[in-house]
Legacy VTK file of the C-alpha trace (Angstrom):
# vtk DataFile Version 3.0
C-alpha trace
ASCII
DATASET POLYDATA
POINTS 86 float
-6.967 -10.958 -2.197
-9.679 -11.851 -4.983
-9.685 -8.648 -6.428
-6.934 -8.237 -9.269
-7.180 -4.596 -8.871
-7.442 -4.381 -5.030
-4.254 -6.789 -4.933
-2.293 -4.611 -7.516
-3.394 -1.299 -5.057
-2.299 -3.280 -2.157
0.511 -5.134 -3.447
3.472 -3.117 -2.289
2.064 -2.869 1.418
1.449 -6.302 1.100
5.063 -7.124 0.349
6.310 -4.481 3.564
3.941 -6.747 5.496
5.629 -9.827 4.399
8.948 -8.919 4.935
8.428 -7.391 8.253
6.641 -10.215 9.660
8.856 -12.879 7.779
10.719 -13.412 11.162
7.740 -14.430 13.079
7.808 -17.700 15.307
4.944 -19.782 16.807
4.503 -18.343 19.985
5.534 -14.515 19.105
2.911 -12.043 19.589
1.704 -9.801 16.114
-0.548 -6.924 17.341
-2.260 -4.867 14.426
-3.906 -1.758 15.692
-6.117 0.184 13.400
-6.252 4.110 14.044
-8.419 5.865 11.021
-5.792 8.932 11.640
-2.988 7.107 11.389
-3.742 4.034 9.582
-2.759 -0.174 10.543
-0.050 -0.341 12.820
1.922 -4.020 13.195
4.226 -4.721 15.991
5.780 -8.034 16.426
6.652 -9.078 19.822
5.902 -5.694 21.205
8.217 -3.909 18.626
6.115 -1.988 15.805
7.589 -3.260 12.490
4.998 -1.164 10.350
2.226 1.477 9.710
0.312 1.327 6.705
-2.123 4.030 6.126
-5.478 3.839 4.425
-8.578 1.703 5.692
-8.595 -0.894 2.288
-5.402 -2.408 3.515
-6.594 -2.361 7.332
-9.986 -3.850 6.050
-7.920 -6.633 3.742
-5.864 -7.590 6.326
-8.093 -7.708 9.518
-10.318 -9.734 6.716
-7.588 -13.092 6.916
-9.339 -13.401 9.673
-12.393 -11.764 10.208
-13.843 -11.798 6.645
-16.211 -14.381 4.926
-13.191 -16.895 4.050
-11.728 -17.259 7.755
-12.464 -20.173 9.349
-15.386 -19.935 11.552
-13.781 -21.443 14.463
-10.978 -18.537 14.742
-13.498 -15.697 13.468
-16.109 -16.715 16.631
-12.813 -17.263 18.566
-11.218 -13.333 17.820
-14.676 -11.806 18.149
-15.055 -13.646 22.007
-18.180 -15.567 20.668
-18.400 -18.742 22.704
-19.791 -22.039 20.987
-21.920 -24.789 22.169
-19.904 -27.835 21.730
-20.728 -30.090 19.222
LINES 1 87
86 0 1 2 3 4 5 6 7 8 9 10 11 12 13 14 15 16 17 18 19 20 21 22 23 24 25 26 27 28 29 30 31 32 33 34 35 36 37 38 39 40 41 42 43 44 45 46 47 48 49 50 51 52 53 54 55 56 57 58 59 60 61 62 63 64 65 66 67 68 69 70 71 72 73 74 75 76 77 78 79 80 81 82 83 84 85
């Protein structure tokens, strides 16, 4: 996070989020399912680890990889834009 006061809001969350998903493997499955009731859900492997309400922490985390510094190649990929080969 940029910010220095976003990342000081967020920075407790941030640390749930690391712990919870400090297990994870290549090839497990992390699901994040944003409810504006509820708040960000994360489930790892098909078990929800976490639930983190508010939209700022939905909107930093969702931004990894859908926000102007994600790599353009996994943003077109997540949002099931296809791209003429090169």
């Amino acid at each position: 996070l940029p910010d220095p006061l976003q990342r000081a809001r967020l920075a407790s969350a941030v640390e749930r989020l690391v712990g919870a998903l400090g297990g994870a493997r290549r090839g497990d499955i992390l699901s994040f399912d944003y409810d504006p009731e509820s708040g960000l859900t994360v489930s790892h492997n098909g078990e929800q680890t976490g639930r983190y309400p508010g939209l700022e922490f939905n909107r930093a985390v969702l931004g990894l990889w859908l926000g102007p510094a994600a790599r353009p190649d996994e943003r077109a990929a997540l949002l099931g834009e296809v791209r003429a080969p090169a």
